[in-house]
C-alpha positions in Angstrom: -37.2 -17.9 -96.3 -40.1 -19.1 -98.1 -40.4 -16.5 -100.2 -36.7 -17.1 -101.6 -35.6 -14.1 -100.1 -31.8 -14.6 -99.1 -31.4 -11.8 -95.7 -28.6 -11.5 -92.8 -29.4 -12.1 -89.6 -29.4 -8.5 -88.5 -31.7 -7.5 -91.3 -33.9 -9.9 -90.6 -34.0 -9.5 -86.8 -34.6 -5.6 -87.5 -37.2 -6.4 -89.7 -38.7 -7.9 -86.5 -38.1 -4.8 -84.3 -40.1 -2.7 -86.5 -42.6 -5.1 -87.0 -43.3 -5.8 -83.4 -42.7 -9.5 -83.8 -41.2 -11.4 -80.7 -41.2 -7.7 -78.9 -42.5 -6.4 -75.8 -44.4 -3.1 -76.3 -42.1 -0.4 -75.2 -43.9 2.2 -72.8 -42.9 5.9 -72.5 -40.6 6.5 -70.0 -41.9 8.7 -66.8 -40.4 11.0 -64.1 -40.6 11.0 -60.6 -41.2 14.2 -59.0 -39.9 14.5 -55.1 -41.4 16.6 -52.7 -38.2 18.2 -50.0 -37.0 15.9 -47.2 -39.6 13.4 -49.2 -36.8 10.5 -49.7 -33.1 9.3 -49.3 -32.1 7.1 -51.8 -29.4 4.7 -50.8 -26.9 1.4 -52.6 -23.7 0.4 -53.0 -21.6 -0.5 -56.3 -18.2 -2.4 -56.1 -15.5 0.2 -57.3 -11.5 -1.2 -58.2 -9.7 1.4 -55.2 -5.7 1.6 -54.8 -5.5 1.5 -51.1 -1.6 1.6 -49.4 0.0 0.6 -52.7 -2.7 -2.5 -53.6 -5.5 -2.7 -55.7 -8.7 -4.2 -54.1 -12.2 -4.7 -54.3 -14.3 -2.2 -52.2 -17.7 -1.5 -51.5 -18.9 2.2 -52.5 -21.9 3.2 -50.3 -23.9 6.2 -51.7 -26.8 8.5 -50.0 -28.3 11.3 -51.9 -31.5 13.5 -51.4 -33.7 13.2 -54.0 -34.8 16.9 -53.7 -31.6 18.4 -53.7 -29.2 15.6 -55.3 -26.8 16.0 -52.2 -24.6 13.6 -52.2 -22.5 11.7 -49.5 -20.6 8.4 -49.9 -18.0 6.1 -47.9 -16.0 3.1 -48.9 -16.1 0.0 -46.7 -14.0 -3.4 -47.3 -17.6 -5.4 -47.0 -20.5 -4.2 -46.4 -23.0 -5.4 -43.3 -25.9 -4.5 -41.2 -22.6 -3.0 -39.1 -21.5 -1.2 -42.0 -25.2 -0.2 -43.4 -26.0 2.1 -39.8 -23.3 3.4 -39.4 -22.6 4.8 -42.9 -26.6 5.9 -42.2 -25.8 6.7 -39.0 -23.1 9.5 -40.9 -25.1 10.5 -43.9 -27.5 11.6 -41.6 -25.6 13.7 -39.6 -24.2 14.7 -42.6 -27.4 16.2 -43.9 -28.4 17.6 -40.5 -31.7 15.5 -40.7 -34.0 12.6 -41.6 -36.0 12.2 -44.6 -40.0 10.3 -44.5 -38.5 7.2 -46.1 -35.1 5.7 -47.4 -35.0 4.0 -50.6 -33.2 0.8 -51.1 -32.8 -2.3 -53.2 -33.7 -5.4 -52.3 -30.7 -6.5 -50.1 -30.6 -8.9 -47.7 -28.6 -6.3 -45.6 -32.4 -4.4 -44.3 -34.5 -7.0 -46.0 -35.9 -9.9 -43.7 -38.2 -11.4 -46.9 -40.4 -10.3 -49.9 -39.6 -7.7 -52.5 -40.9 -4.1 -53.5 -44.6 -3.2 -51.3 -44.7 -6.6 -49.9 -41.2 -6.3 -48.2 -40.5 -6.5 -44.4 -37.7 -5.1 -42.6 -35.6 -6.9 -40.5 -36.5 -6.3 -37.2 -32.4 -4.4 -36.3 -32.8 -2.5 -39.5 -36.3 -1.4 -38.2 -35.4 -0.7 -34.8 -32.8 1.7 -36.2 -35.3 3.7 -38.6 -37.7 4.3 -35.7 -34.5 5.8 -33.8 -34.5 8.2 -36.7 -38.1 8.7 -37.8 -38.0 7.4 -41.2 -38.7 4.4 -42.9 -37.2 2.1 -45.4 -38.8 1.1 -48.7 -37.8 -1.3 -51.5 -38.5 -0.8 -55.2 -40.2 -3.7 -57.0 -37.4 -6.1 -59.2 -36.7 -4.9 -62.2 -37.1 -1.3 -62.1 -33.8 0.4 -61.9 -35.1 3.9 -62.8 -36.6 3.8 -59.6 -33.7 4.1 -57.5 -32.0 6.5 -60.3 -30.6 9.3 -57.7 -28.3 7.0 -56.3 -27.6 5.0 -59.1 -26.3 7.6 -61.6 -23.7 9.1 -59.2 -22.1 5.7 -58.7 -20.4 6.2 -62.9 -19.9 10.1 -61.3 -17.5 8.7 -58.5 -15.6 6.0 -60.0 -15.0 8.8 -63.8 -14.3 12.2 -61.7 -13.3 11.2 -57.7 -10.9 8.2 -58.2 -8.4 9.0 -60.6 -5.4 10.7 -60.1 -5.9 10.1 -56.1 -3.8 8.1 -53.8 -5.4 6.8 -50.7 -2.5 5.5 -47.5 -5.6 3.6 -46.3 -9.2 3.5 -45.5 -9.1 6.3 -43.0 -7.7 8.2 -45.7 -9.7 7.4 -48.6 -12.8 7.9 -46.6 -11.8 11.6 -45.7 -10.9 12.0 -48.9 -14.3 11.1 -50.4 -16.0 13.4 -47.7 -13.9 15.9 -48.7 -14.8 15.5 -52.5 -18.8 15.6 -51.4 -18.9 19.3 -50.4 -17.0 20.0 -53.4 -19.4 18.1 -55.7 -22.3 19.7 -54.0 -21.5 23.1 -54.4 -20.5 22.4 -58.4 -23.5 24.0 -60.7 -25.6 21.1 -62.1 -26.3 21.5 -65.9 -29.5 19.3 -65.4 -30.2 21.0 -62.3 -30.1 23.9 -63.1 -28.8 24.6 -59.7 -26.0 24.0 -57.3 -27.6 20.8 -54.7 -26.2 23.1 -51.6 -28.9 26.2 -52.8 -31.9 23.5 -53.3 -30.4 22.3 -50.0 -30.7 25.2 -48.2 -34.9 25.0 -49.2 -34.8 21.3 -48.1 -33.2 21.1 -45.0 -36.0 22.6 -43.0 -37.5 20.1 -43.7 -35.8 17.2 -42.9 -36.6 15.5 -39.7 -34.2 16.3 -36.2 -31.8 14.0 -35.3 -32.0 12.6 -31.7 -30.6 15.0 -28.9 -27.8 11.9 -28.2 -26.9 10.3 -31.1 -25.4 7.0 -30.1 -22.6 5.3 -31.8 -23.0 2.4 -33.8 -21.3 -1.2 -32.4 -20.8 -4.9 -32.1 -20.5 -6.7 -28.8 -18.4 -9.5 -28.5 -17.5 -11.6 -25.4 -13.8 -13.1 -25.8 -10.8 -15.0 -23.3 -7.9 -13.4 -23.1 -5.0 -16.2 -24.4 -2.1 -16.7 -22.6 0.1 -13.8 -24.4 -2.0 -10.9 -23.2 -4.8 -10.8 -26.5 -7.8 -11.5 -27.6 -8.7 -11.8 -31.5 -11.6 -9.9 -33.3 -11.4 -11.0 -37.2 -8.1 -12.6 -37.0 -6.3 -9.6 -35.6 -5.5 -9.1 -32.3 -5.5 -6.5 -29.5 -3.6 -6.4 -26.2 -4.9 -6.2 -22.3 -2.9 -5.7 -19.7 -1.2 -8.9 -18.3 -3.3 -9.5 -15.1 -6.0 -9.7 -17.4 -4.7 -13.2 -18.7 -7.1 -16.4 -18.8 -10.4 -13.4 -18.0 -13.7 -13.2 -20.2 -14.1 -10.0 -21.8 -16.5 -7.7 -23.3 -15.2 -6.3 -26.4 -16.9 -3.3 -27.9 -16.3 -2.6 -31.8 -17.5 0.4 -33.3 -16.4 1.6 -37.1 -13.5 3.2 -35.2 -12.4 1.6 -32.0 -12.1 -1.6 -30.5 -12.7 -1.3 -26.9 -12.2 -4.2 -24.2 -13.8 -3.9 -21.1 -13.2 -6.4 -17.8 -13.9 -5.6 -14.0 -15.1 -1.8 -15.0 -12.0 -1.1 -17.0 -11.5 -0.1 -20.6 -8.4 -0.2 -23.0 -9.1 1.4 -26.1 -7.3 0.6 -29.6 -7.9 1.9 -32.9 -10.1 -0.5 -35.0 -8.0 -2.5 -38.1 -11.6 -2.3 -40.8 -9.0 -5.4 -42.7 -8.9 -9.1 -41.5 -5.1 -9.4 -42.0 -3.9 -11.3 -38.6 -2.4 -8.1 -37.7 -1.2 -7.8 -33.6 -1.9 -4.1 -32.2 0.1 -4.0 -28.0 0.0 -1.1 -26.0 3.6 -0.8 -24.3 1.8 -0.7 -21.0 0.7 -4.0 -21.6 3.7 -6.0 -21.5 5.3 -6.5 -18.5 9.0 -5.4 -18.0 11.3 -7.2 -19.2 13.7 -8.8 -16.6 17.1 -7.5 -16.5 20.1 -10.6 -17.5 21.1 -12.1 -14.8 24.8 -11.8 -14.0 26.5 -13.9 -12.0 28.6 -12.4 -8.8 32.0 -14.2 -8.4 31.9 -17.8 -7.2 33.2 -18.7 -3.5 37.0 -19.8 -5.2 37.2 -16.5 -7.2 36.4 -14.3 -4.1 38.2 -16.0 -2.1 41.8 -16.3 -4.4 40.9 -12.4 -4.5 40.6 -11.8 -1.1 43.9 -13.6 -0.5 45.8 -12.8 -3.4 44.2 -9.4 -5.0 47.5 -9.4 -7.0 46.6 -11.7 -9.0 43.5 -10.1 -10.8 45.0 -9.6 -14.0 45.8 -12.9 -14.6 42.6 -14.6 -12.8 40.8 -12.3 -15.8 42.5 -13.5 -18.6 42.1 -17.0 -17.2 38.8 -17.1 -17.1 38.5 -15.6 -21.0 41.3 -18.3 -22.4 41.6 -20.9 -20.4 41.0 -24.3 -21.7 39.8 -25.9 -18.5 36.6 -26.2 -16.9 36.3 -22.4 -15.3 34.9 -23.7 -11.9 38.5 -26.4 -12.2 40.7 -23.9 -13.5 39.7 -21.5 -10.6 40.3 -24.2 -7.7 43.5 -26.0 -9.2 44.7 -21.9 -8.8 43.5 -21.6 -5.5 45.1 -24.8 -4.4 48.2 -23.3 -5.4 47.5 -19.7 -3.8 47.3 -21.6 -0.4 50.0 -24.3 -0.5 53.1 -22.7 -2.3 55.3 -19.8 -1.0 53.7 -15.5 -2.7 57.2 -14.6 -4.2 58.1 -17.5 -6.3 53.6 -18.4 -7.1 53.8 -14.3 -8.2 56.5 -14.5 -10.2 56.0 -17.7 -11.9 52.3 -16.1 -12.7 53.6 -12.9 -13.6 55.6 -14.9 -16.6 52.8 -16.9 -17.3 50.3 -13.8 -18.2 53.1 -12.0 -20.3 53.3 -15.5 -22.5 50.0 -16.1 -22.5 50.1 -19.3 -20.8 47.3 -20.7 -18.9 47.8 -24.1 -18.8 47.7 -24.7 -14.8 49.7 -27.7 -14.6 52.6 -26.2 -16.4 52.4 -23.1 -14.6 52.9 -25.3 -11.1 55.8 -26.8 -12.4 57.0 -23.6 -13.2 56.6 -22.6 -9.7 58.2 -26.1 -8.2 61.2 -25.2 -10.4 61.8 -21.7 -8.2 60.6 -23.4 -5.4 63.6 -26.0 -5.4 66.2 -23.6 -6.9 66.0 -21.2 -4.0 64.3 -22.4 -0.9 65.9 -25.8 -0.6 69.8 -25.6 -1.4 71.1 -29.5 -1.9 74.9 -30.4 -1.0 77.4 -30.6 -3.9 80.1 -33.6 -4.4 82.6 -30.9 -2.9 81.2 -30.8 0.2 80.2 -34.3 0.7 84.9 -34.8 -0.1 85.1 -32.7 3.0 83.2 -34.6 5.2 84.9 -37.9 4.3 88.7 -35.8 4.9 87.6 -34.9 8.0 86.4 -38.0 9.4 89.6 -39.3 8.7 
């Protein structure tokens, strides 16, 4: 320094602090006081979830009532202008009512452009606070402690309602986390001074009725049925009866359901919220399989039945070991069924089977053999002597 003085860098940067060198005034922080059924307050924080075994990435929505601090929150795998009314769509009927305005950052998700006051809705997100009488309203950039409700209860969820809990998927974690929001509203608030169900109780007249029919929040999407029976919504797909193949669609998709409409009929299937190139069929869907064909006898093996039924045994075990062609095998037997005599074609056949022998053309010679031995007796030198005796 010019002065000689030899001082760290933290000494030296404190000695700025205090001297209000390089600072920005600081101003004394304020409150903001909230009337009953004044305001909602509504974001969403990334939270590190275990879902079916995995760890991923998820996107935490929060709600809570500014009056009361009640508190309501669902998980979502991303979160869009889907997503964003129909989480609204259930903190809302979660509460019973509508709040004047809802408080949100400056997303793109309900902003259309501008920031803070000068912000304009986008013209779905306003559509869906007229259905509910409220209105949404941006905090300037910056100015976190305005949208404090919602954001403290964000480091409340991921320190007290994650650990120790096991979630089998998102049906389950989200059950689980609407589970844990009546218990954390009826737990006594220290900075309260109250339990958020008792100032609920006070703030709930207030809050503005929700539409006699609440309608359900959905996509449409218009899709061809491929040539297996499905159509695909974010990489998974979703059966439709087969006459259905080839046909343009209506597909309905709600937080829940995926339904698939075509010539005034519906088939329903439970929504897969993961883009994982999953295939969900209804058993109706697929037509019935076609029994195997099998093959009556051919015209040689009815007919060597027909005219030797004896021979069954062996026409069997023919037809399992044979080393011919079956349809050759099968006539060279027939040939022999009609052109040699039953008892010696039986019995040569009969030894055959019990050796195991099915080589045809062995099997006739066997049978030639009987054949000559006892149907054509041929004369013997002794006889021929006699002739020649006798002639002289």
């Amino acid at each position: 320094m010019a002065s000689g003085l030899n001082l760290s860098y933290p000494a030296f940067t404190a000695f700025c602090r205090r001297a209000g060198i390089g600072q920005e005034q600081t101003l004394p922080a304020g409150q903001y006081h909230f009337e009953p059924a004044q305001e909602l307050q509504h974001d969403t924080s990334p939270h590190e979830v275990t879902i079916g075994g995995k760890k991923r990435l998820v996107q935490a929505a929060s709600a809570v009532l500014c009056y009361s601090r009640m508190i309501f929150f669902q998980c979502f795998p991303r979160f869009s202008r889907f997503e964003c009314k129909s989480f609204l769509t259930d903190a809302l009927q979660y509460f019973g009512g509508s709040p004047e305005r809802v408080m949100i950052d400056n997303t793109h998700v309900v902003v259309l452009k501008g920031t803070g006051r000068d912000m304009i809705t986008v013209p779905e997100m306003e559509a869906f606070s007229e259905r509910y009488s409220f209105t949404f309203i941006a905090h300037e950039v910056g100015d976190a402690n305005r949208s404090a409700r919602v954001e403290g209860p964000f480091h409340y969820i991921e320190g007290n309602f994650y650990p120790g809990r096991t979630f089998s998927d998102w049906a389950d974690l989200n059950a689980q986390a609407r589970a844990w929001c009546d218990k954390a509203n009826g737990k006594y608030k220290r900075h309260l001074r109250a339990v958020p169900k008792e100032l609920f109780a006070v703030e709930k007249p207030r809050l503005k009725p929700l539409p006699l029919w609440v309608p359900e929040v959905y996509r449409l999407h218009q899709r061809v049925v491929d040539l297996e029976g499905y159509i695909t919504l974010h990489t998974n797909r979703y059966s439709v009866p087969a006459d259905w193949l080839g046909r343009r669609v209506e597909v309905r998709e709600t937080v829940n359901t995926v339904e698939i409409e075509y010539a005034r009929k519906t088939v329903s299937h439970v929504r897969i919220v993961d883009p994982i190139g999953q295939r969900v069929t209804i058993r109706e869907h697929r037509p019935p399989r076609r029994a195997a064909h099998k093959p009556g006898p051919s015209s040689e093996e009815a007919t060597l039945l027909r005219l030797a039924p004896d021979l069954l045994g062996y026409l069997t075990s023919l037809k399992k070991r044979g080393h011919k062609q079956t349809t050759l095998a099968l006539r060279h037997l027939l040939r022999m069924v009609r052109e040699y005599p039953e008892a010696p074609l039986k019995e040569a056949l009969s030894e055959a089977e019990r050796y195991g022998l099915f080589d045809l053309p062995r099997v006739e010679r066997m049978v030639l053999r009987r054949i000559a031995r006892e149907y054509f007796r041929l004369q013997d030198d002794d006889d021929k002597g006699g002739d020649d005796d006798g002639g002289a």
